[in-house]
N, C-alpha and C positions, 0 to 999 in steps of 0.2 A: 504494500500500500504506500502511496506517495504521500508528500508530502499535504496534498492540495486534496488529496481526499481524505488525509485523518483529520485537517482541520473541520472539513464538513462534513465526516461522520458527526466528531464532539462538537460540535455548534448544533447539529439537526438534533443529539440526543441528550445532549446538555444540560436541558434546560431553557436554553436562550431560544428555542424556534420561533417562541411566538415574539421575541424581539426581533431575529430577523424576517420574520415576516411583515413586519411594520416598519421596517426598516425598506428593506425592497417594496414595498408599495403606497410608501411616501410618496410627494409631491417631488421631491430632489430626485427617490431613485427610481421611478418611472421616468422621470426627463432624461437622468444618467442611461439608462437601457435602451433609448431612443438615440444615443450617441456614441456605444458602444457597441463593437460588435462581439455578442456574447461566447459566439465559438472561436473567433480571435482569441477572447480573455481566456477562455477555458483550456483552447489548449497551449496557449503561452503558461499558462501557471503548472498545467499538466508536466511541462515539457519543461519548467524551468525556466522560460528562454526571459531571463533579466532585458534586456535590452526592449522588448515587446511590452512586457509589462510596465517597464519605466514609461514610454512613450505611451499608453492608455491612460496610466496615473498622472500624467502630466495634463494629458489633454485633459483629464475631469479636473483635477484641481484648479484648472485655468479657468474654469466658472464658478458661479457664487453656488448655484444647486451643487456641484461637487465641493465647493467648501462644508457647503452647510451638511451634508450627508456624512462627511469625514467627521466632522462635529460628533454628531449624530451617534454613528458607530463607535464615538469613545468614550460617549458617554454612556453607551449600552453595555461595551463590552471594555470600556478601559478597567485599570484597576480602582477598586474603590477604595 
């Protein structure tokens, strides 16, 4: 198992589901999924491939729905 799927095994069984589900279908991370291509991300993360990944994370952060979503997710799952 990879990396990119034990993280969403233990997020899907966590506990957190029902954060990331309100999470993805926020107002930010519907707009973000509309600008993202989602089997780009998946299989850049799948695969590792950093460079892919950086340039995704760069594009979303370069808007205020990907600021505010990164927000968002640290405040779900940072540490408390």
């Amino acid at each position: 198992m990879n990396n990119f799927e034990k993280m969403s095994k233990e997020l899907l069984t966590g506990g957190k589901k029902g954060a990331a589900d309100s999470l993805v279908n926020s107002k930010e991370g519907k707009n973000i999924s509309k600008m993202v291509d989602g089997k780009e991300l998946k299989k850049a993360a799948m695969e590792g491939d950093q460079e892919t990944l950086s340039r995704i994370l760069n594009q979303v952060m370069s808007t205020e729905d990907g600021k505010a979503f990164v927000k968002k997710v640290s405040e779900s799952f940072g540490k408390k």
